[in-house]
C-alpha positions, 0 to 999 in steps of 0.5 A: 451336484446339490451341494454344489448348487447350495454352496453356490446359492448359499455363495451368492446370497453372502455376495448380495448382502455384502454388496449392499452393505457397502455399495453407496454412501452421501455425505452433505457438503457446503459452500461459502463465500465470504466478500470484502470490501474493496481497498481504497486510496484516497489523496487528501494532501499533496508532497509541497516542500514550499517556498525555497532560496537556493544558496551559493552551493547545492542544498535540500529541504526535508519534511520528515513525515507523522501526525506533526510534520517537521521541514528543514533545509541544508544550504538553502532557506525555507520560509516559515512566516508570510505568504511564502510559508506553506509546505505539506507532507502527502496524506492519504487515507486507507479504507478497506476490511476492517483490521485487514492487513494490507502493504503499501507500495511507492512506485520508486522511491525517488520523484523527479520535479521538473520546472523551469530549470534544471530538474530535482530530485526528491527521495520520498520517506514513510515511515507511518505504514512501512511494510504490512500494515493493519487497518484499524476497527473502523477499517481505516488507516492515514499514509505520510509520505515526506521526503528530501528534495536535493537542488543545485545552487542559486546560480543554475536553480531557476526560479519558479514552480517545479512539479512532479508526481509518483504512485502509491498502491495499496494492496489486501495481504 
């Protein structure tokens, strides 16, 4: 009966040492985070296809979009000299995380401007940021957006202002 309460002994002290050998273990870990700038979009210019003669049949004016802006039209005359003149590309300026990619989104590709008569359709270009998009080092990028206005002829365009507006979202990827 000795041996077995030495082997027995001798049994639990090996379990013990062993036990705490390997009974616990603490490791450190961190936690971060890292915060950016919000993204932002700001209008510095309107979509104006300006001044417009319709002709005898349907026409459209388009303003093709960039650093230099073009306009030309089909069936119908733009006035280029005077005060009738003026025509604008849209313009927006996108700040955000420095070289931060980011996508941008029109929220139909087409705006419908409504007026005195009967309605016309623009469908809207840009080809200045299409796809994703990287932010430069200062965290800024410009937006144009042009586009081709369709309009009926001189005898069912009435004269006078034609408005519509559309949406454009900006968005980190």
């Amino acid at each position: 009966m000795r041996q077995v309460s030495k082997i027995f002994a001798i049994a639990i002290v090996l379990m013990a040492f062993s036990a705490s050998m390997f009974a616990q273990d603490t490791e450190s870990v961190s936690a971060s985070a890292t915060i950016i700038s919000p993204i932002t979009l700001t209008k510095n210019t309107d979509l104006n296809f300006g001044y417009i003669a319709p002709g005898t049949v349907a026409g459209s004016v388009t303003i093709v979009e960039g650093a230099t802006p073009s306009r030309s039209a089909s069936n119908c005359v733009i006035y280029t000299s005077g005060a009738f003149s003026g025509f604008t590309q849209a313009q927006l300026t996108v700040g955000g995380n420095l070289n931060a990619a980011y996508s941008l989104t029109i929220s139909s590709g087409t705006v419908s401007l409504t007026g005195t008569g009967p309605a016309m359709t623009a469908t809207l270009t840009n080809t200045s940021a299409s796809g994703t998009t990287t932010l430069d080092a200062t965290g800024s990028d410009i937006i144009y957006i042009g586009g081709t206005l369709d309009l009926d002829n001189s005898t069912n365009q009435t004269a006078g202002a034609y408005t519509g507006s559309f949406n454009v979202t900006v968005d980190y990827e």
